[in-house]
C-alpha positions as CSV (number, residue, x, y, z in Angstrom):
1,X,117.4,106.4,77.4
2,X,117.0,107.7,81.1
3,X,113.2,106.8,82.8
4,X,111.9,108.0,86.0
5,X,110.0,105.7,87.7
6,X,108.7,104.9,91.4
7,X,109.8,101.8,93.5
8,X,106.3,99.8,93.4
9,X,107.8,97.1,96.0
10,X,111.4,96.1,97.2
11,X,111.3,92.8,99.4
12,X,114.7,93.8,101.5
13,X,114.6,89.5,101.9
14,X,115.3,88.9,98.3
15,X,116.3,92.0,97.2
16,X,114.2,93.0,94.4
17,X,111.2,94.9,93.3
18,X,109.1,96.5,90.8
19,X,109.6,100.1,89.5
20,X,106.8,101.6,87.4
21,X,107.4,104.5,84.6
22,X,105.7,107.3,83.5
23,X,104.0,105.2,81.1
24,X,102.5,102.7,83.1
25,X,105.1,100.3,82.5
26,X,106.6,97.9,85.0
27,X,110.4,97.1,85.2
28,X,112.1,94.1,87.5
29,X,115.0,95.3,89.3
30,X,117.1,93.2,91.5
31,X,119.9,94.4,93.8
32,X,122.4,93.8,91.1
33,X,121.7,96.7,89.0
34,X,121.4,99.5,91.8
35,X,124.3,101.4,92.3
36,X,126.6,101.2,95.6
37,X,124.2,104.0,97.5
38,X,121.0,102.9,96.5
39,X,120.1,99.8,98.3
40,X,119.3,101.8,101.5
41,X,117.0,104.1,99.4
42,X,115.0,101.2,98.4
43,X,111.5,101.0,99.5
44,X,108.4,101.6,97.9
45,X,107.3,105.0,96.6
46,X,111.0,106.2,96.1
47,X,111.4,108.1,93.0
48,X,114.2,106.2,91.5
49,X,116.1,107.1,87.4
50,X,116.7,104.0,85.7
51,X,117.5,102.5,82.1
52,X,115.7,99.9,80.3
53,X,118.4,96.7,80.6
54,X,119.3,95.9,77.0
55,X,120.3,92.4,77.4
56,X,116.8,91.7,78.3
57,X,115.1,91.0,75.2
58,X,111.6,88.7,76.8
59,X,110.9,91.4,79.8
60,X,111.1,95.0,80.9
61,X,113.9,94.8,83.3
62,X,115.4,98.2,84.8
63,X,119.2,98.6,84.5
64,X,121.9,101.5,86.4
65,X,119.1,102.7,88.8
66,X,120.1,105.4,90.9
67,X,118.3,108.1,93.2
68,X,116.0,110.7,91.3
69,X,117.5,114.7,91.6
70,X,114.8,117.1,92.7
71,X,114.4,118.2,89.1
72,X,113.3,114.6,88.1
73,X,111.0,114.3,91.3
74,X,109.7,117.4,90.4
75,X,108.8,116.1,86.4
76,X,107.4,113.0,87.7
77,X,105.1,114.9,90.0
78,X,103.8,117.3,86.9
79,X,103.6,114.5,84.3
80,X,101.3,112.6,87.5
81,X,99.1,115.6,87.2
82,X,98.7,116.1,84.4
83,X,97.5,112.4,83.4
84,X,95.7,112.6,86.8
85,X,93.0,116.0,85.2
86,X,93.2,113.9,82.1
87,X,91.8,110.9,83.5
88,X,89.0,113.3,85.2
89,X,88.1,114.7,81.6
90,X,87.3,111.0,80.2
């Protein structure tokens, strides 16, 4: 299942980071999983599309990250409001 997250951190030394879901949760990604464009594109607060890696069983580890389309950036930023005026409300 495809997540949209944001790049938390990427240490360009060691070459991984944190990406964090809609959800809250937060997924290690290392250079190996990123596809051939995306190492550039790392840096935190990048909207990023990612897969929870399946050979993972002990951790949330992302898998096939790529760059998010403007259609995915634009959900993130709606679902971010909307939990934002919920937030307000409790």
């Amino acid at each position: 299942m495809k997540l949209i997250g944001t790049v938390l951190w990427w240490d360009v030394r060691d070459q991984n980071g944190i990406i964090k879901d809609l959800e809250g949760r937060k997924f290690y990604v290392d250079v190996s999983v990123l596809e051939s464009h995306m190492l550039s594109r790392m840096k935190s607060g990048a909207v990023v599309c990612f897969e929870q890696n399946p050979m993972v069983k002990d951790a949330l580890c992302a898998h096939r990250v790529s760059p998010a389309n403007a259609r995915e950036k634009t959900k993130l930023a709606k679902e971010f409001e909307n939990r934002r005026q919920l937030s307000f409300f409790e």
